[in-house]
TORKOL-4160 file (C-alpha; in steps of 0.2 Angstrom, whole numbers, padded with zeros to 4 digits, m for minus):
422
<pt num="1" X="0000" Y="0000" Z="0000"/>
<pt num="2" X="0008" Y="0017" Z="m0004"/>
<pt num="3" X="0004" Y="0030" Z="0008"/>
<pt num="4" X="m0002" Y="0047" Z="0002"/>
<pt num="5" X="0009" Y="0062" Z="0009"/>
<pt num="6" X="m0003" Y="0075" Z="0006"/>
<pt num="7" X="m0019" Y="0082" Z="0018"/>
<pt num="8" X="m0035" Y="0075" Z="0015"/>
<pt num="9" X="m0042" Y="0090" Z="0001"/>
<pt num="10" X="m0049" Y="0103" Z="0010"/>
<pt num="11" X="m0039" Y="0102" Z="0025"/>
<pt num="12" X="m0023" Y="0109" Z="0029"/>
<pt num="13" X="m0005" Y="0109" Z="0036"/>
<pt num="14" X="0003" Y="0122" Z="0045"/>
<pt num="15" X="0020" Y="0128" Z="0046"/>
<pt num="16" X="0029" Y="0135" Z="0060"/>
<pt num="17" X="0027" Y="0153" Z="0051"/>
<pt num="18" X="0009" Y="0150" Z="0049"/>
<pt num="19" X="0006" Y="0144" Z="0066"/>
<pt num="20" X="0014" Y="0160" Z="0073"/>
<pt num="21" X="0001" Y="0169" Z="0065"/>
<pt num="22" X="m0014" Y="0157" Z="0070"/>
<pt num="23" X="m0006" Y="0161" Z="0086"/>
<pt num="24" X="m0004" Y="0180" Z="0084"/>
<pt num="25" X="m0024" Y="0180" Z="0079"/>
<pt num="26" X="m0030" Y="0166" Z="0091"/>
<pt num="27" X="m0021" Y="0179" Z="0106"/>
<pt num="28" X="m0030" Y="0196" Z="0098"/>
<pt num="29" X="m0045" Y="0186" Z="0099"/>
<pt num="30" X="m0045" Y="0181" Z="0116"/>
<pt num="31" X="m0038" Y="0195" Z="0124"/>
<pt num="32" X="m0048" Y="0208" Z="0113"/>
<pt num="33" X="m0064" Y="0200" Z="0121"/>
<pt num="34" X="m0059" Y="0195" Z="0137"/>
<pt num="35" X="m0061" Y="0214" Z="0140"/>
<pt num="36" X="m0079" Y="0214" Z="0137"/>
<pt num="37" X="m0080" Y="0199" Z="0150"/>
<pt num="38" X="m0081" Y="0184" Z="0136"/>
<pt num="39" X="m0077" Y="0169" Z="0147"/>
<pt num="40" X="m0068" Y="0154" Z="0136"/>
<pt num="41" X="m0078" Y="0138" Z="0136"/>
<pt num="42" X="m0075" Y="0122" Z="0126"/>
<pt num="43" X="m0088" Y="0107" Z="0116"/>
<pt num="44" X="m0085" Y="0093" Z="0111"/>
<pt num="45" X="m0079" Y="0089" Z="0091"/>
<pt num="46" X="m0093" Y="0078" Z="0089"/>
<pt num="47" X="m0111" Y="0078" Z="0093"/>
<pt num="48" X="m0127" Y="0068" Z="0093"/>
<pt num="49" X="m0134" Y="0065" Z="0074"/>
<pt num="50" X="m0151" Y="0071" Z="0082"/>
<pt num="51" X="m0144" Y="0087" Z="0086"/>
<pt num="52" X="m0135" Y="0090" Z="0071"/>
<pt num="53" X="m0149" Y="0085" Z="0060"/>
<pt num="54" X="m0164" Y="0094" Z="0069"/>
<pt num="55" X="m0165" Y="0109" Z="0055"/>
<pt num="56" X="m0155" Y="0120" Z="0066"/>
<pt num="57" X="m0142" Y="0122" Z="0053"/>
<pt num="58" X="m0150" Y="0126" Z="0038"/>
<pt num="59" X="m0139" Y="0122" Z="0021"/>
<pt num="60" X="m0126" Y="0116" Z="0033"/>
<pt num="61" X="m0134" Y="0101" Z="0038"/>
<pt num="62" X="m0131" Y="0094" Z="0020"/>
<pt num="63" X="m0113" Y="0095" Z="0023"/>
<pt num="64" X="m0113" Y="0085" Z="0042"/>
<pt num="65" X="m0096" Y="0072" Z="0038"/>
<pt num="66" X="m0107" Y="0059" Z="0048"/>
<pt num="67" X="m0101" Y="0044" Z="0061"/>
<pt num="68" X="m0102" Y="0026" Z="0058"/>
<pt num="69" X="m0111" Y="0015" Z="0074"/>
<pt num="70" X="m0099" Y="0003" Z="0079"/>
<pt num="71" X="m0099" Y="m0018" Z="0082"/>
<pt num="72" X="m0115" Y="m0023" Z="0086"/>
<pt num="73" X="m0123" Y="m0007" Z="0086"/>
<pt num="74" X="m0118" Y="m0004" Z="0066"/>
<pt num="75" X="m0126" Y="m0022" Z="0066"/>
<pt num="76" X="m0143" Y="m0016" Z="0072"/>
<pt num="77" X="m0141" Y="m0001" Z="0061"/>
<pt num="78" X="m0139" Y="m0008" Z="0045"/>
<pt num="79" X="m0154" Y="m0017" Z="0048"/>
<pt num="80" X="m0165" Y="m0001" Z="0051"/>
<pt num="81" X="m0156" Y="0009" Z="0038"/>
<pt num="82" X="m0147" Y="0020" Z="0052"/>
<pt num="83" X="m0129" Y="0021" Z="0050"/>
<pt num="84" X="m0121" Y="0036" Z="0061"/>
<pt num="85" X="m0124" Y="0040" Z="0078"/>
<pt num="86" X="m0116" Y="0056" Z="0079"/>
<pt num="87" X="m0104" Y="0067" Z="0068"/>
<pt num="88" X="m0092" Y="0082" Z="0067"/>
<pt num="89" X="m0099" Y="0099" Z="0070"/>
<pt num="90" X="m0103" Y="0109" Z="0057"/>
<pt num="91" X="m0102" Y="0126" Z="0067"/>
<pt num="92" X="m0101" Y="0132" Z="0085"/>
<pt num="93" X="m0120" Y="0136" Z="0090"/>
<pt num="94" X="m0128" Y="0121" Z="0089"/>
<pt num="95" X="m0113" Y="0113" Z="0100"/>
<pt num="96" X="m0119" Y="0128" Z="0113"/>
<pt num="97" X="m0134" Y="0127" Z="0114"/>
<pt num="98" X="m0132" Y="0109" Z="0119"/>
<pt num="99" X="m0118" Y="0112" Z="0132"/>
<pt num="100" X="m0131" Y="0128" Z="0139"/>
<pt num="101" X="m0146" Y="0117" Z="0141"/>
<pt num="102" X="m0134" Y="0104" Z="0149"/>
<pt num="103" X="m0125" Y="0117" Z="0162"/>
<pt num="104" X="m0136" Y="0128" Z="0162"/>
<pt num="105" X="m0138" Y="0127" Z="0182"/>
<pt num="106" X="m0119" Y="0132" Z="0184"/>
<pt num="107" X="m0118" Y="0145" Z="0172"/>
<pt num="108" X="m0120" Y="0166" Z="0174"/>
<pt num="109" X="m0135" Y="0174" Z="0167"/>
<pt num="110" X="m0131" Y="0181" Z="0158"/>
<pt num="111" X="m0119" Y="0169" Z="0150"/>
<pt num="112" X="m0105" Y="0179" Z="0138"/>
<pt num="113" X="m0095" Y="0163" Z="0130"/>
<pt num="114" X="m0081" Y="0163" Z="0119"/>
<pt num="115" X="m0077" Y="0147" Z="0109"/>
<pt num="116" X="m0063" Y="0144" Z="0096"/>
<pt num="117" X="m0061" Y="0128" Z="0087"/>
<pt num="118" X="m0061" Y="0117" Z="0074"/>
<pt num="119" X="m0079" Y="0113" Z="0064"/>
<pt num="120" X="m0079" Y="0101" Z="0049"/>
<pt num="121" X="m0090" Y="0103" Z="0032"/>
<pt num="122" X="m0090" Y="0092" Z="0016"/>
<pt num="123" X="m0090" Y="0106" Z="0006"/>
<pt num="124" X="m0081" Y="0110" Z="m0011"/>
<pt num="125" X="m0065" Y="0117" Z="m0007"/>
<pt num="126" X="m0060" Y="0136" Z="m0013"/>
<pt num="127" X="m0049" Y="0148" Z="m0009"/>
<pt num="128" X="m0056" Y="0153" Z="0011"/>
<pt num="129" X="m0067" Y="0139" Z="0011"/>
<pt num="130" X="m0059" Y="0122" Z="0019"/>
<pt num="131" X="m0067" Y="0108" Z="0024"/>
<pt num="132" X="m0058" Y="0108" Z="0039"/>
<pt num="133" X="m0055" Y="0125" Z="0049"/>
<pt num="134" X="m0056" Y="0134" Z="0067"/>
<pt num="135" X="m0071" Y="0145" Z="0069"/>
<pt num="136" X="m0072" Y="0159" Z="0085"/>
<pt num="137" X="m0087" Y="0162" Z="0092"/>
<pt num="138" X="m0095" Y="0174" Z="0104"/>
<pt num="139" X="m0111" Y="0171" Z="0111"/>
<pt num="140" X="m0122" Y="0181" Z="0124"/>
<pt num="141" X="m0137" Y="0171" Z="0133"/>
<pt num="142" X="m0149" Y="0175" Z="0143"/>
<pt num="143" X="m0149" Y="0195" Z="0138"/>
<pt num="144" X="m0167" Y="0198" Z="0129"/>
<pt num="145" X="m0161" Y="0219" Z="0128"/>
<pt num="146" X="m0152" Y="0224" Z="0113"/>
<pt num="147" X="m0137" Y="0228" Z="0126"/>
<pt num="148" X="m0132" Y="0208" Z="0120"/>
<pt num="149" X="m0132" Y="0216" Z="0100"/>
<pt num="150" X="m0123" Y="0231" Z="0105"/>
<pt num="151" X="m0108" Y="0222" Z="0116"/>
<pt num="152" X="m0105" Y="0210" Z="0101"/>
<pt num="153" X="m0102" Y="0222" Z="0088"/>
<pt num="154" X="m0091" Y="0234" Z="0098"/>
<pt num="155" X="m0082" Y="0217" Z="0105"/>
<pt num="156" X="m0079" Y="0209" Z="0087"/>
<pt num="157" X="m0077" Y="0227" Z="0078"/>
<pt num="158" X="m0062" Y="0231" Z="0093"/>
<pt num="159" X="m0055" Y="0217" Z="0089"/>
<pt num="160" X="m0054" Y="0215" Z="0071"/>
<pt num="161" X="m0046" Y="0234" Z="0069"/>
<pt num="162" X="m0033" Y="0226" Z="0081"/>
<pt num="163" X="m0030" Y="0214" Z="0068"/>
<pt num="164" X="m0031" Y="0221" Z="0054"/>
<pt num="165" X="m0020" Y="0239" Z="0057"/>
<pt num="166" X="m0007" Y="0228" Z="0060"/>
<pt num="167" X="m0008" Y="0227" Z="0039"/>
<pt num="168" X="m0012" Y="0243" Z="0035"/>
<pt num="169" X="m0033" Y="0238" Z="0033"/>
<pt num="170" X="m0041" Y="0252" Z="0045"/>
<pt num="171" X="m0059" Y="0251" Z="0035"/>
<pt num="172" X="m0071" Y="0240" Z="0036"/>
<pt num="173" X="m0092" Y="0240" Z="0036"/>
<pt num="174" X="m0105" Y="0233" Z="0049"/>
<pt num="175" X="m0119" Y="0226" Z="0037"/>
<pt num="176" X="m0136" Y="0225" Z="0051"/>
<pt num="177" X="m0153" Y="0221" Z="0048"/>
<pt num="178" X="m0169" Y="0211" Z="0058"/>
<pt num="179" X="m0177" Y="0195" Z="0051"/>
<pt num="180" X="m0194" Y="0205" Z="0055"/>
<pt num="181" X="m0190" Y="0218" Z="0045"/>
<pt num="182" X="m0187" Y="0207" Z="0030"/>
<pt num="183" X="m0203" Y="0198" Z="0035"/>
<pt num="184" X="m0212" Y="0215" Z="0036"/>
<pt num="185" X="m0204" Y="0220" Z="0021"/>
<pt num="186" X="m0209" Y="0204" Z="0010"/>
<pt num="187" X="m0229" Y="0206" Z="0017"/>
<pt num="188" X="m0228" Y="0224" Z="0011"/>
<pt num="189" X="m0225" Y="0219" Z="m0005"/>
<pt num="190" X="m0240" Y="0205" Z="m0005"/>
<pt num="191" X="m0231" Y="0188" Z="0000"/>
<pt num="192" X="m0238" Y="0175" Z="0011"/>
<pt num="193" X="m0230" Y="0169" Z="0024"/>
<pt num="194" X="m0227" Y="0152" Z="0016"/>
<pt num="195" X="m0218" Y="0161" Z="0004"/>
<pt num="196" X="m0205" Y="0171" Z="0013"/>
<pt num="197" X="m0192" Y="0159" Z="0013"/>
<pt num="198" X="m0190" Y="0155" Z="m0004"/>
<pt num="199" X="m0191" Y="0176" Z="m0006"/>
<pt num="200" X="m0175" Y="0178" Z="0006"/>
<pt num="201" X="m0164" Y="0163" Z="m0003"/>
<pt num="202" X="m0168" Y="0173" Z="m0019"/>
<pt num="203" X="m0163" Y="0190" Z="m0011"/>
<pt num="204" X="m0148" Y="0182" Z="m0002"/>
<pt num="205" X="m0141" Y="0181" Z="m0021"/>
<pt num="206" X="m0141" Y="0200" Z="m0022"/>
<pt num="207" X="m0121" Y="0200" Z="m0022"/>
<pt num="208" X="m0120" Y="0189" Z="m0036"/>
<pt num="209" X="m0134" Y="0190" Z="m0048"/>
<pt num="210" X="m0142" Y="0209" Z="m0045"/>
<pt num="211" X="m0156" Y="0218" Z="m0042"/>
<pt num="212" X="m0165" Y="0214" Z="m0059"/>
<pt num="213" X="m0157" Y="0195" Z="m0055"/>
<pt num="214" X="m0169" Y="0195" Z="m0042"/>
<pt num="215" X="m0183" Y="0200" Z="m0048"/>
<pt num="216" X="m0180" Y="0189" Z="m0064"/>
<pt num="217" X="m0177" Y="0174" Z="m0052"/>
<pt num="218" X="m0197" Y="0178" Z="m0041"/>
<pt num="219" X="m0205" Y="0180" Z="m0058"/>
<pt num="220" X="m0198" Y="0162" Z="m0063"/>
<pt num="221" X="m0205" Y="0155" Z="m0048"/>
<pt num="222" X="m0221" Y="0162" Z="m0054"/>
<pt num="223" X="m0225" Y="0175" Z="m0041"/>
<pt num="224" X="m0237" Y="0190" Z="m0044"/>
<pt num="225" X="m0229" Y="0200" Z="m0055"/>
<pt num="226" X="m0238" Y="0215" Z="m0043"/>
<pt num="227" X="m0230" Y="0209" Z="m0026"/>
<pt num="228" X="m0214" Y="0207" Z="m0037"/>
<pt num="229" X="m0211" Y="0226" Z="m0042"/>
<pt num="230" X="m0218" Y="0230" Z="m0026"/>
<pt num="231" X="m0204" Y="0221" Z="m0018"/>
<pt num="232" X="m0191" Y="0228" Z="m0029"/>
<pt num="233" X="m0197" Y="0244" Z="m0027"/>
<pt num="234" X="m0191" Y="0244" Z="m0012"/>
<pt num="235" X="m0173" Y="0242" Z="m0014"/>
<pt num="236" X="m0172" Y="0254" Z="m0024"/>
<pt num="237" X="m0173" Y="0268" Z="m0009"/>
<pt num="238" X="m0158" Y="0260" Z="0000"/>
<pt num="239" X="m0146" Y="0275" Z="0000"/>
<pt num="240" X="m0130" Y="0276" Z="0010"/>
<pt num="241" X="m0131" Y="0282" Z="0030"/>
<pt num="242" X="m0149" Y="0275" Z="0027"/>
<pt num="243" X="m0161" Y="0277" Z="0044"/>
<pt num="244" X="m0169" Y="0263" Z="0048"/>
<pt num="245" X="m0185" Y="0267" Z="0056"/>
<pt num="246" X="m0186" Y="0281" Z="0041"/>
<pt num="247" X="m0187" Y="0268" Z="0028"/>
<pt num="248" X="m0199" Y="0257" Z="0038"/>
<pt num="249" X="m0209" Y="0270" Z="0043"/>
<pt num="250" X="m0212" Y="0277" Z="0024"/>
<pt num="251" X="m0212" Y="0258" Z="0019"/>
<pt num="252" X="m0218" Y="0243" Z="0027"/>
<pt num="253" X="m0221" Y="0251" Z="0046"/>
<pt num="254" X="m0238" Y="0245" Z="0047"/>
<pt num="255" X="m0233" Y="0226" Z="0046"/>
<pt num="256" X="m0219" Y="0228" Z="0060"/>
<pt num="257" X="m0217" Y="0233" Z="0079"/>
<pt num="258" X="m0211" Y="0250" Z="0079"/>
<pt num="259" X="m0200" Y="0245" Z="0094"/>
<pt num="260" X="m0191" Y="0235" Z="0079"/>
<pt num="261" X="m0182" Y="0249" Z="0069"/>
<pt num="262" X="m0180" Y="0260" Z="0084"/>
<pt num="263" X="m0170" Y="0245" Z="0092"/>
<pt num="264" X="m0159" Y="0244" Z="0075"/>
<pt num="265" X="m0156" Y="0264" Z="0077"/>
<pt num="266" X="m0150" Y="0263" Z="0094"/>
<pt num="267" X="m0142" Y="0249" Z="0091"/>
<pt num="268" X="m0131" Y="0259" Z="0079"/>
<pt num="269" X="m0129" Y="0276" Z="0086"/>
<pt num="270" X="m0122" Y="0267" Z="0103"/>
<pt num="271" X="m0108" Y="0256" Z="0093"/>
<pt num="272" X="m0105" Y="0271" Z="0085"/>
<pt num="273" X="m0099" Y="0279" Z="0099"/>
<pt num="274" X="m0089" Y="0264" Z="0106"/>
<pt num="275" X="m0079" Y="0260" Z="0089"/>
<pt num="276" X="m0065" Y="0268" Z="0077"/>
<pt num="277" X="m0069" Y="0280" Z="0063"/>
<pt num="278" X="m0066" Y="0267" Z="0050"/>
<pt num="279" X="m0078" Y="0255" Z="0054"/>
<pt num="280" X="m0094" Y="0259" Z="0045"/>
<pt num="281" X="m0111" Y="0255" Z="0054"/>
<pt num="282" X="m0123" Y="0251" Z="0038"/>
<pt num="283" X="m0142" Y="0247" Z="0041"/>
<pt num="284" X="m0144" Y="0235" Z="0026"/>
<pt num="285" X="m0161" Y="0228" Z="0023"/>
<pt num="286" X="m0154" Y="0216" Z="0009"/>
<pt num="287" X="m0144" Y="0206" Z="0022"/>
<pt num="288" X="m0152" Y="0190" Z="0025"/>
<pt num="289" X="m0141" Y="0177" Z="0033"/>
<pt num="290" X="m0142" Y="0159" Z="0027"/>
<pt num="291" X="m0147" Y="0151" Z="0044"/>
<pt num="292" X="m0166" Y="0147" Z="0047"/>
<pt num="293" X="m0162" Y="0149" Z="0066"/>
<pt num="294" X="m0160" Y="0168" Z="0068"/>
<pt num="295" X="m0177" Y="0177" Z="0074"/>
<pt num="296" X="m0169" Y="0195" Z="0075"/>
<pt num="297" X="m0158" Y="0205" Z="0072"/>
<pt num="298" X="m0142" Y="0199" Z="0061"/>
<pt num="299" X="m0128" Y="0207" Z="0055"/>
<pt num="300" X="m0112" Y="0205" Z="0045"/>
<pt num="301" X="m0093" Y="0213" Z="0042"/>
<pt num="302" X="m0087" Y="0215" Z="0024"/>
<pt num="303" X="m0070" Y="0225" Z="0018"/>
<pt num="304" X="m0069" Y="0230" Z="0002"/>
<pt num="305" X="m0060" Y="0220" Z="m0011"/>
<pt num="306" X="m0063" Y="0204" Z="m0005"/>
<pt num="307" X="m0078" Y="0194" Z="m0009"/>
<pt num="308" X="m0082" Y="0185" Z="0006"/>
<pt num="309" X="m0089" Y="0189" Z="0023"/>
<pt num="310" X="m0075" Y="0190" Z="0037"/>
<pt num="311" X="m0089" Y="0188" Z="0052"/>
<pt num="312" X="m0108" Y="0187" Z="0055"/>
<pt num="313" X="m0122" Y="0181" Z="0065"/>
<pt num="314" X="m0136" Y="0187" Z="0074"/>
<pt num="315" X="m0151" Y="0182" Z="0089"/>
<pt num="316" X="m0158" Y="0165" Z="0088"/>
<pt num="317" X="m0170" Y="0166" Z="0104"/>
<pt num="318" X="m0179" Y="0150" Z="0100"/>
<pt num="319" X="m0165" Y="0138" Z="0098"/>
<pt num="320" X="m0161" Y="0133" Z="0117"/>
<pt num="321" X="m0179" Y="0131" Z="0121"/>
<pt num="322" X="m0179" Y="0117" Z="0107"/>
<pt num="323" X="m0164" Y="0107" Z="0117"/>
<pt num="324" X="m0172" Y="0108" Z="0134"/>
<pt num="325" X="m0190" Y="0117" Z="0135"/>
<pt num="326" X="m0183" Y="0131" Z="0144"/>
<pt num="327" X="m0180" Y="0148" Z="0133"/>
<pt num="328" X="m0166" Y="0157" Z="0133"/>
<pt num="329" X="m0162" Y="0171" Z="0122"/>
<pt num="330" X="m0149" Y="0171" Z="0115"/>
<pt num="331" X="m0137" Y="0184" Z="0103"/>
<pt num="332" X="m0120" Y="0177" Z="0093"/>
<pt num="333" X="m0105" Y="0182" Z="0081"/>
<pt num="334" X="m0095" Y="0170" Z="0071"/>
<pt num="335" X="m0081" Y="0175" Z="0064"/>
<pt num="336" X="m0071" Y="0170" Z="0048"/>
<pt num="337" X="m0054" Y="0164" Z="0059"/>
<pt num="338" X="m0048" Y="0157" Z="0042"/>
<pt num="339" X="m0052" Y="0168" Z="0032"/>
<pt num="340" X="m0046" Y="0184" Z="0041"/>
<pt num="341" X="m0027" Y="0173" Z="0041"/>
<pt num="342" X="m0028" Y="0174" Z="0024"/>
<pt num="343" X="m0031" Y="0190" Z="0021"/>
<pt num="344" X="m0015" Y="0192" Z="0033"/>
<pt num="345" X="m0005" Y="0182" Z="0022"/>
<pt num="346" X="m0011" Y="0191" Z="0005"/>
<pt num="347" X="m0003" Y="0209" Z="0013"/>
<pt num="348" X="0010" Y="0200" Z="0020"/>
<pt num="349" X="0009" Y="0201" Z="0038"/>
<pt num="350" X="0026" Y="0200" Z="0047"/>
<pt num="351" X="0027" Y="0198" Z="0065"/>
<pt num="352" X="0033" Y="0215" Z="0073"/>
<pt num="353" X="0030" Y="0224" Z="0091"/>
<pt num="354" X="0030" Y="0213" Z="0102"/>
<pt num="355" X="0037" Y="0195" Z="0094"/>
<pt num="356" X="0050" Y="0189" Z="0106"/>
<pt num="357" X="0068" Y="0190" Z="0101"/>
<pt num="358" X="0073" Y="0174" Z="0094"/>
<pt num="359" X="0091" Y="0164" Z="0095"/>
<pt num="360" X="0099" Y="0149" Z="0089"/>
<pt num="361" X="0115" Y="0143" Z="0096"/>
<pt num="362" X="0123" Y="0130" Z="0083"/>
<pt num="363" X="0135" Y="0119" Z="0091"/>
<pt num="364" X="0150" Y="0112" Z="0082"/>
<pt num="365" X="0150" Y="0090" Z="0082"/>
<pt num="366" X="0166" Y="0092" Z="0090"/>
<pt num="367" X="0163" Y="0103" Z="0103"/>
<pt num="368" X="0168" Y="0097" Z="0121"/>
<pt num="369" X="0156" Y="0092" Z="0135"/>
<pt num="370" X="0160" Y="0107" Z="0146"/>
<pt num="371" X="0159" Y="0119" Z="0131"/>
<pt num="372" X="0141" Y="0110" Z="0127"/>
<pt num="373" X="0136" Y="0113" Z="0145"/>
<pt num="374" X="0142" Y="0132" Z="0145"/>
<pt num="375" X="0128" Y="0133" Z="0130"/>
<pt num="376" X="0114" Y="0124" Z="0139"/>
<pt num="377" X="0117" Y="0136" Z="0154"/>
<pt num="378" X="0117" Y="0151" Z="0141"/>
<pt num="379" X="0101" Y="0145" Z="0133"/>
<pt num="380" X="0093" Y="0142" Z="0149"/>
<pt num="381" X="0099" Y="0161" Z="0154"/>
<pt num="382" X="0093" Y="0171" Z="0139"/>
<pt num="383" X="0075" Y="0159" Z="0140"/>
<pt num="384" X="0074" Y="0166" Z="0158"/>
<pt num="385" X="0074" Y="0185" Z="0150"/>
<pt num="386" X="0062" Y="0182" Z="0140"/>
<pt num="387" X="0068" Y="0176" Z="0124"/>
<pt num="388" X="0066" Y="0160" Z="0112"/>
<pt num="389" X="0081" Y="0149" Z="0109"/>
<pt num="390" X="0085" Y="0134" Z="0100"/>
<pt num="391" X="0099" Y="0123" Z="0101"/>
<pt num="392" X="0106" Y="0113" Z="0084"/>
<pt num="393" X="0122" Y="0105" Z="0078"/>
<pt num="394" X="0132" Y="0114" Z="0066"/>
<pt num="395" X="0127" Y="0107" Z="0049"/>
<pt num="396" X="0141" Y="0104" Z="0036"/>
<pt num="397" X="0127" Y="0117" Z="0025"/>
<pt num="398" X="0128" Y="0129" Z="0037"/>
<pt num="399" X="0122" Y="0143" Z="0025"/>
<pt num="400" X="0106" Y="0133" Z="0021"/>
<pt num="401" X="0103" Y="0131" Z="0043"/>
<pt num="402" X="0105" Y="0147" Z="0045"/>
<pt num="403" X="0095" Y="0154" Z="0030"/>
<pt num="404" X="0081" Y="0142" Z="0036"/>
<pt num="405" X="0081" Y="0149" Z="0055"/>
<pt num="406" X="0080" Y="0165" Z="0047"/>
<pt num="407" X="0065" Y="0163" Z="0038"/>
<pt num="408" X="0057" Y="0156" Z="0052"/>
<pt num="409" X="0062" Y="0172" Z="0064"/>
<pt num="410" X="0080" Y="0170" Z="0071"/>
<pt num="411" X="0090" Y="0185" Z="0071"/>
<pt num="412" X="0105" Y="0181" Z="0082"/>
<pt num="413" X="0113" Y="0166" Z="0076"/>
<pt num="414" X="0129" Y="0160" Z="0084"/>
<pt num="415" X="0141" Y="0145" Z="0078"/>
<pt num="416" X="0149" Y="0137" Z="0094"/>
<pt num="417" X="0164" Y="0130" Z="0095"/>
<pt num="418" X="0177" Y="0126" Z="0110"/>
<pt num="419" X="0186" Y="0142" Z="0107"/>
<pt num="420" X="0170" Y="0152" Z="0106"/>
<pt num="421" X="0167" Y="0168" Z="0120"/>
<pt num="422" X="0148" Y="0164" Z="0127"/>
């Protein structure tokens, strides 16, 4: 049998350069939101099949890399068509909404979770798509207020500036909307319920096929042409700094609460006073987001140039109450871990400010057992202030050794040999 050297496709291995910068991003992450009192928690990597195939997941449940039984159990299941009894998580929430409903006795109210870790998907590979990558998460439940909405973007906008100054990005946009709003907007325009969320996948395509693609692609499905132009209509009063409870109001305000886009503009005007200039605040009413869970408010961060989201989510109140009968509201971010490293690496991050001096002591074969000694005790001394050492033999292709630890960050280098001043 020949063995196959590369990852499985989709999934990845990771340099000691790239996994300095997972680190430098995984460390932003944690300490940027450990100041808004985001506490660190942990789920398993697998989970119940029930769970993850209880329509909690939307398109994502297609995607599930799914768990054999095992022995007798895979017996039994063979014979009743039922094959996996668990599988690899597809994202963070469901797993938290589990681990909530199961701990929910011993957990703060409200509960302000951060989780970071790896979530599977059999999806088609692309460049920021894996099938295998870490996803970051921050949570907030038990908060009903929109004090949970207004904590995660200022949390999760703080923290991506961090980031992304360090390459020279200080712009980025806050895309928000409100499930009721979309609701609100699609009964204005003369839908049925029924119908609405066959209207938002079609409007989640704006990006890619356009106004007119939209209204080409209702008209197929053979909705009334009137509710169709309706609906378009409205898009086309979206203009930039757009107010949200001015458009609902001269819109669809009669099919909404009013505390709805009031909400959304306080929502806005308080990050705006807790954020940097260049992150924009955008009321959006084309935003959608994919996941049949949310119930409120959503939101997502786009920068410019780059044809992906780098974070999203929203308030999904309903979801706990399904694992354990007891509601919970609850309010989350995801964000795009992958997909903000590779936007590092396209600008070329380097490590600067604050990477920890590096040096490499490369000890000659020949060198006696006191001189080795002396260079262990020097390690161990330079270690103790701070710095990150590494001791090697001296290669015959010393050029190519110390070319390598220079590309990998060393810049103090030292060949040892019995004669050499420590």
């Amino acid at each position: 049998m020949k063995f196959i050297t590369t990852p499985v496709k989709g999934m990845n291995d990771f340099l000691p350069a790239d996994m300095r910068l997972r680190e430098h991003v995984l460390g932003l992450i944690k300490e940027t939101y450990a100041t808004y009192g985001f506490d660190h928690i942990e789920t398993p990597a697998m989970e119940h099949i029930e769970n993850l195939t209880g329509k909690q997941g939307g398109e994502n449940e297609k995607l599930i890399f799914k768990v054999l039984k095992r022995g007798r159990e895979l017996e039994k299941g063979l014979e009743r068509g039922e094959l996996a009894d668990s599988g690899l998580r597809y994202d963070l929430t469901v797993p938290l909404a589990r681990y909530y409903s199961n701990n929910r006795n011993e957990l703060p109210t409200p509960l302000k979770a951060l989780q970071i870790g790896n979530v599977w998907r059999a999806d088609k590979p692309q460049k920021g798509r894996f099938r295998q990558f870490t996803q970051c998460d921050i949570d907030i439940i038990g908060d009903p207020s929109i004090m949970a909405e207004i904590e995660l973007i200022a949390a999760t906008s703080k923290m991506l500036t961090r980031i992304f100054s360090e390459v020279g990005i200080r712009e980025f946009t806050v895309h928000i909307n409100d499930r009721r709003i979309l609701k609100a907007m699609a009964a204005y325009a003369g839908f049925t319920p029924e119908q609405y969320d066959d209207v938002f996948i079609i409007l989640d395509k704006m990006d890619k096929i356009g106004l007119e693609g939209v209204k080409e692609s209702l008209l197929k499905k053979e909705y009334p042409a009137e509710a169709v132009e309706k609906y378009i209509a409205l898009f086309g009063q979206i203009k930039p700094e757009l107010v949200c409870s001015e458009f609902c109001n001269a819109t669809c305000g009669e099919y909404l609460d009013q505390k709805v886009p009031d909400n959304m503009d306080t929502i806005i005007s308080s990050v705006s006073c807790m954020i940097n200039e260049g992150v924009h605040l955008m009321f959006d009413p084309t935003l959608v987001r994919g996941m049949s869970y949310y119930t409120g408010t959503i939101f997502e961060i786009s920068i410019d140039g780059y044809n992906f989201s780098i974070a999203g989510g929203g308030r999904y109140d309903e979801m706990i109450g399904r694992f354990s009968n007891q509601p919970a509201p609850a309010c989350g971010f995801s964000i795009g871990f992958e997909r903000i490293v590779t936007i590092l690496k396209d600008l070329d991050w380097k490590e600067e400010n604050g990477g920890k001096e590096r040096t490499a002591f490369l000890v000659d074969e020949k060198a006696s057992p006191a001189k080795l000694l002396e260079v262990f005790k020097k390690a161990t001394k330079v270690r103790e202030e701070g710095a990150i050492v590494t001791v090697q033999p001296l290669k015959k292709n010393a050029k190519f050794q110390i070319e390598t630890l220079e590309k990998n960050g060393y810049t103090s280098i030292k060949k040892i040999y019995d004669d050499t001043e420590l």
